[in-house]
Each structure stands twice: as structure tokens, then as C-alpha cells.
C-alpha positions as a printed NumPy array, in Angstrom:
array([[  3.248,  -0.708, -15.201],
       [  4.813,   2.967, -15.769],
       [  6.809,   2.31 , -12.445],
       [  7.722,  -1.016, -13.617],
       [  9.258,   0.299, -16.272],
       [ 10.902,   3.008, -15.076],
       [ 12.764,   1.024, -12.078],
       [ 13.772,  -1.385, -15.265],
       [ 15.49 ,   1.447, -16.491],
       [ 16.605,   2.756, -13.623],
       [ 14.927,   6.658, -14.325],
       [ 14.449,   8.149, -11.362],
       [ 14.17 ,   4.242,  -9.751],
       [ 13.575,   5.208,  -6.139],
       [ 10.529,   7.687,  -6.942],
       [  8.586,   5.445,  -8.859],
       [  9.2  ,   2.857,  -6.583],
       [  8.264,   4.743,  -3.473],
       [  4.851,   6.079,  -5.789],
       [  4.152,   2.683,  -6.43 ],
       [  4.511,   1.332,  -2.891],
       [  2.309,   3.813,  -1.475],
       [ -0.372,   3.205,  -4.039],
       [ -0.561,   0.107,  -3.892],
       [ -0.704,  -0.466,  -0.431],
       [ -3.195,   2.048,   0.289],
       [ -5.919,   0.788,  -2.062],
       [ -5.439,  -2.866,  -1.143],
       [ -6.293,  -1.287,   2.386],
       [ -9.326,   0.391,   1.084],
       [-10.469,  -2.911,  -0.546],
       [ -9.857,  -4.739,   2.305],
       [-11.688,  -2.235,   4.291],
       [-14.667,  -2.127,   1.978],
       [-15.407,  -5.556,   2.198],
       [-15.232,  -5.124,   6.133],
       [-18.023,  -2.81 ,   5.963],
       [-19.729,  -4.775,   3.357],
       [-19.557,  -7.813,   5.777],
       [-20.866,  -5.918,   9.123],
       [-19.821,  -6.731,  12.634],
       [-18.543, -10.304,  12.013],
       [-16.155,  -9.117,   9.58 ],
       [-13.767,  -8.958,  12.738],
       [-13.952, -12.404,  14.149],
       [-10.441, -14.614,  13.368],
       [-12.435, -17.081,  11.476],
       [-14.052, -14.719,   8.964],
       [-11.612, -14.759,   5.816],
       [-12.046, -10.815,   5.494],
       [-10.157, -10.366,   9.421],
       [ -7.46 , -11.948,   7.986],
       [ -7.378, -10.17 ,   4.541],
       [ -7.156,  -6.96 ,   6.549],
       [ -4.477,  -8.061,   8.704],
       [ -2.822,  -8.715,   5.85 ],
       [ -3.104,  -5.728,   3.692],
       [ -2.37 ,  -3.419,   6.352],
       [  1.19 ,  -5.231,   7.37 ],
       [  3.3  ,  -3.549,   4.222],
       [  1.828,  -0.217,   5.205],
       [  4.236,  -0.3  ,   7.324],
       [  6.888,  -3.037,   6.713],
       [  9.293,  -2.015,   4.247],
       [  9.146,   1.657,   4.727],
       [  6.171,   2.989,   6.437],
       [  3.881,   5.044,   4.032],
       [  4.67 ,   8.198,   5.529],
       [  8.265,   7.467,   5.003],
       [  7.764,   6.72 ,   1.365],
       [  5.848,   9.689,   0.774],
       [  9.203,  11.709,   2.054],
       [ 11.508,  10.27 ,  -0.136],
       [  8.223,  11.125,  -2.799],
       [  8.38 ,  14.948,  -1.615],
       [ 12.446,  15.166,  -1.516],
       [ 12.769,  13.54 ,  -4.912],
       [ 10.239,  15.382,  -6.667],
       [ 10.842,  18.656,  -5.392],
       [  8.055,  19.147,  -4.204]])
């Protein structure tokens, strides 16, 4: 919500943005990748709903700026 906020505001929009992005995206990943393992072997066949939540998640890892693209603009912004 902090990010939300702060890209309402327009305080430093870009870096909270990018933060959020990269966030978000990787722990819907590690969800989806949880409940891979928690479904085994089959968790890979099309007509298993988990293959498909996967596919999913892992398409605005890189659509929109990759991650390791947003973590750049995280770096340059912050200084760091």
C-alpha cells in the first residue's frame, strides 16, 4: 500500500513502482512454485490448473520491464 501511495503522490513515483513490481512478481512466482512442488510430477501437465498458474505468474517477470531491469532503475534511483 506504501507504494500505492507514494505513486498517488507522485514521491519518488518510479522507485516505488519499480520496488513494487519486482515484489510482487517474484512472490507470486514463489507461490506458484510452491504449489508445484506441493503437487509433484503432474503439476506440469496442461490440464493441471497449477501448469497454468505458473505460466501465468512467471509472464510479468518479464513483460513490462524484466525484473532485472526494474531492479536497475531500483539501484540508479536509490543510490545505491
Amino acid at each position: 500500500w506504501e507504494a500505492a501511495d507514494r505513486v498517488a503522490a507522485n514521491d519518488d513515483a518510479g522507485l516505488w513502482a519499480a520496488m513494487a513490481k519486482v515484489k510482487a512478481t517474484e512472490t507470486a512466482t514463489d507461490c506458484a512454485e510452491h504449489g508445484m512442488q506441493l503437487h509433484g510430477g503432474r503439476s506440469v501437465l496442461t490440464e493441471n490448473r497449477i501448469s497454468r498458474i505458473y505460466r501465468d505468474v512467471r509472464i510479468p517477470v518479464i513483460y513490462e520491464g524484466a525484473n532485472e531491469i526494474q531492479r536497475n532503475l531500483i539501484y540508479g534511483q536509490a543510490g545505491w
